[in-house]
N, C-alpha and C positions, 0 to 999 in steps of 0.2 A: 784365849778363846775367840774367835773368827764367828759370828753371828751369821753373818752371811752368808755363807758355805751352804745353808741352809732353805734360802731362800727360796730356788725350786721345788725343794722337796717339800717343803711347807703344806705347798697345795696339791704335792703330787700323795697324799696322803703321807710321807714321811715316811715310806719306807727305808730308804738308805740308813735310817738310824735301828732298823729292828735287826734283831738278834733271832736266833732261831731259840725259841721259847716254848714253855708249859704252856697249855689251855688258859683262856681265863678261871679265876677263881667263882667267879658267880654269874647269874644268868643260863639263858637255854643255851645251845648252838646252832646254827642255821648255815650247812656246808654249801656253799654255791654250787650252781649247776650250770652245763653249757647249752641249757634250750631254753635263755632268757632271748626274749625277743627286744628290740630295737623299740618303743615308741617314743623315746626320750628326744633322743637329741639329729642333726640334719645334717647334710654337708651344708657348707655356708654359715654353721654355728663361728661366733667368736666372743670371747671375753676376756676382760682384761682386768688385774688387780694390782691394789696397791699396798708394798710391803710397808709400815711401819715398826719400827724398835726402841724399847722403852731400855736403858739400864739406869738412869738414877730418877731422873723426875720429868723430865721432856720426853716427850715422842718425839720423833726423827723418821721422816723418810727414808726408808734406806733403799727402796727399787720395787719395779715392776717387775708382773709376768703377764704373758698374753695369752693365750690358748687359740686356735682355729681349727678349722677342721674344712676339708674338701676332698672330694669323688677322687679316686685316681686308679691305676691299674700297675700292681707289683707282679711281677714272677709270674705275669700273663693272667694275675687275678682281679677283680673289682677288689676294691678298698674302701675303707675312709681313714684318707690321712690326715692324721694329729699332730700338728705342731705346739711345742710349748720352749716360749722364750724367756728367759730371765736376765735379769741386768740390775746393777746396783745404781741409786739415785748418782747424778754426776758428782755431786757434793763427797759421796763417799767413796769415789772411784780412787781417791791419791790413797786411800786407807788401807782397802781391799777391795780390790775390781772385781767384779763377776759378770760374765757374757756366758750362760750356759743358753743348749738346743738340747730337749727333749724329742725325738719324732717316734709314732708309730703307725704303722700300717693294719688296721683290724679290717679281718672279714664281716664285712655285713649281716650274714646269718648268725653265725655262730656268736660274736662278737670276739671271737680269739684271734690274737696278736699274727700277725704273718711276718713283720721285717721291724725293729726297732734300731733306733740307732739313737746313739748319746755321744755329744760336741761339746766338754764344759773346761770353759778356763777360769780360772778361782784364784786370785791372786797370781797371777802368770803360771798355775800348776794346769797343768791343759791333760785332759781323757778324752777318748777317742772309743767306743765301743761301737761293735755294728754286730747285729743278731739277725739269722736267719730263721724261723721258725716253721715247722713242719706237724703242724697240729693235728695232722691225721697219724701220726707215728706217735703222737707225744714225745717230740725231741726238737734239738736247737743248736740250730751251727752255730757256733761262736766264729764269725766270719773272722776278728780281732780284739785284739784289746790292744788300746794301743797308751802309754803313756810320756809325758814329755816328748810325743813322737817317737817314741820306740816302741815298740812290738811287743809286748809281752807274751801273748797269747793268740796261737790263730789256728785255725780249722780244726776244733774242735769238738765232736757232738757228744750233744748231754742230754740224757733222758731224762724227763720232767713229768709231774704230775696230768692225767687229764684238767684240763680245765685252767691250765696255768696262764698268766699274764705278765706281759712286761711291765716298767717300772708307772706309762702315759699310757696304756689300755685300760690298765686296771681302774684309773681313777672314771673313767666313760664307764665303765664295765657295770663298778658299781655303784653308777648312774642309773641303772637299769631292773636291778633287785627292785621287788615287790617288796616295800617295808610296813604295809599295811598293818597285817597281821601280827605283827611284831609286838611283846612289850619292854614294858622299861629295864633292862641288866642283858635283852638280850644279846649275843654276839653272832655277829657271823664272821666267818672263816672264807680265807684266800690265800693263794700260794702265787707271788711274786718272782721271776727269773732276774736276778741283779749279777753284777758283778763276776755269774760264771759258776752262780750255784741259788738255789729255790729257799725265802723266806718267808712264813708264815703271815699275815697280815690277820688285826684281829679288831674290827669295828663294834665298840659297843652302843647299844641305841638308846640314847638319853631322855626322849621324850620328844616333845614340842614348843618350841617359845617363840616369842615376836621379837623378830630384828630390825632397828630402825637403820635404815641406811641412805644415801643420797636420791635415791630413789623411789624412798619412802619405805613407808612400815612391812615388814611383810609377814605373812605364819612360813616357820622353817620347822624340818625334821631337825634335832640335835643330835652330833656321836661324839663318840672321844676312842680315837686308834689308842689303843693299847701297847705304850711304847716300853723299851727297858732303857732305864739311864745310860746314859752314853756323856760323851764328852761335850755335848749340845743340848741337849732335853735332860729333864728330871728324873724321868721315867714316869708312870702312873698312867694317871688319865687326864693329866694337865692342858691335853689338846681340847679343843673342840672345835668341831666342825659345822655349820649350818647350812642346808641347801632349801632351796624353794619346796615348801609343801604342795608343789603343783605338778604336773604332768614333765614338766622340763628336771624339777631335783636338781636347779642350779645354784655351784655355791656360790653363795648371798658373803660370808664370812669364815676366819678363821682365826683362832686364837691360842697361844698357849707360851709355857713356862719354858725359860731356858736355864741352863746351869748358871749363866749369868743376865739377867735382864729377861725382857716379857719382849713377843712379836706378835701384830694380829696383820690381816690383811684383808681389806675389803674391798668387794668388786667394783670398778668405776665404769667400767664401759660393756655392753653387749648389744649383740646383735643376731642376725638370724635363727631366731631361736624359733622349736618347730612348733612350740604352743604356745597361748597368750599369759601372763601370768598373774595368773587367777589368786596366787595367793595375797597378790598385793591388799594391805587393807586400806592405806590413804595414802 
């Protein structure tokens, strides 16, 4: 088992691990919509966290991710482009290296995806994908897939749901959901484009709790993605996720069970962020 493989996805809400699955068993359901509006987050936003890995009694370093985001203009349209970097600590690089690039291009209104592209080398096994997205058709050129440099898959279009996201929209996306209302067992529902076909994504809403972080204390919304066991995670609701109870919903933390050993990741650095954060308590 390879821990690492992982490490992107960790905070990309971990879909690359879900399956196409039943509803949850409990709770309401709250189906997203595409006239959520933007007050969350800014171009100029960046954050950055830190992976660690538990398998017998020490935590371990094992790599960062970064996030950014800036203005830009795709296919002749405004944007905000999303970066997200990952890389394993150097100490773990002789073991299993990982240099992954997330990017995505989202429309500013709508907040749906316009171009995503994915660059990951994971122990010298290197993917190459690049998506065109046409969200007023609800459909997606698969520009490639490309693996070890060879071509798998190219110009392909594939009709997708309304409202659908790539793998680095989605997690801004829902950024942006109103979780007010919400109570505890609810879920809500998202349809993620990966790999060259649409996975289900299913957020359950945990409550509210205090995360002390280097930062200091803050009040966070709690979820747990609702994953199926795979060859990396348990399955269940062994994740959790925390984001700021403030106008930003930035994640603060993240933790959860692996088939073999425990990973959590905490944020160490940010910046531009569009509101002040009010959840902090000291």
């Amino acid at each position: 088992m390879k821990p690492f493989l992982f490490i992107i996805t960790l905070l990309l809400l971990c879909t690359m691990t879900y399956q196409k699955t039943a509803e949850a068993e409990t709770g309401g359901h709250i189906n997203y919509t595409c006239d959520l509006k933007n007050n969350v987050f800014q171009a100029g936003e960046s954050a950055s966290y830190t992976i660690y890995y538990n398998w017998t009694a020490a935590w371990m370093k094992a790599g960062t991710v970064d996030f950014s985001l800036k203005n830009e203009t795709v296919n002749g349209r405004s944007s905000l482009h999303a970066v997200a970097n990952g890389k394993t600590a150097r100490a773990f690089d002789w073991f299993y290296k990982v240099r992954d690039r997330y990017e995505t291009y989202i429309e500013p209104t709508t907040l749906r995806p316009l171009k995503f592209l994915r660059d990951v080398n994971e122990g010298g096994y290197t993917i190459q994908h690049l998506y065109t997205f046409y969200p007023e058709k609800n459909q997606v050129l698969i520009n490639y897939h490309k693996t070890k440099g060879k071509t798998k898959l190219q110009n392909k279009t594939v009709n997708i749901p309304t409202c659908s996201q790539d793998l680095l929209s989605a997690v801004y996306y829902s950024r942006c959901i109103d979780y007010s209302g919400m109570k505890v067992g609810d879920v809500v529902n998202m349809d993620v484009f990966l790999d060259g076909e649409i996975y289900p994504i299913y957020l359950k809403y945990k409550g509210k709790e205090n995360i002390k972080t280097d930062f200091g204390t803050f009040r966070c919304t709690k979820f747990a993605p609702l994953l199926l066991e795979s060859n990396a995670f348990k399955g269940g609701e062994d994740m959790v996720i925390y984001t700021t109870d403030d106008a930003n919903r930035l994640p603060i933390y993240v933790e959860s069970a692996l088939s073999v050993g425990y990973v959590k990741a905490y944020l160490n650095n940010y910046s531009g962020l569009k509101h002040p954060l009010t959840s902090k308590i000291k």
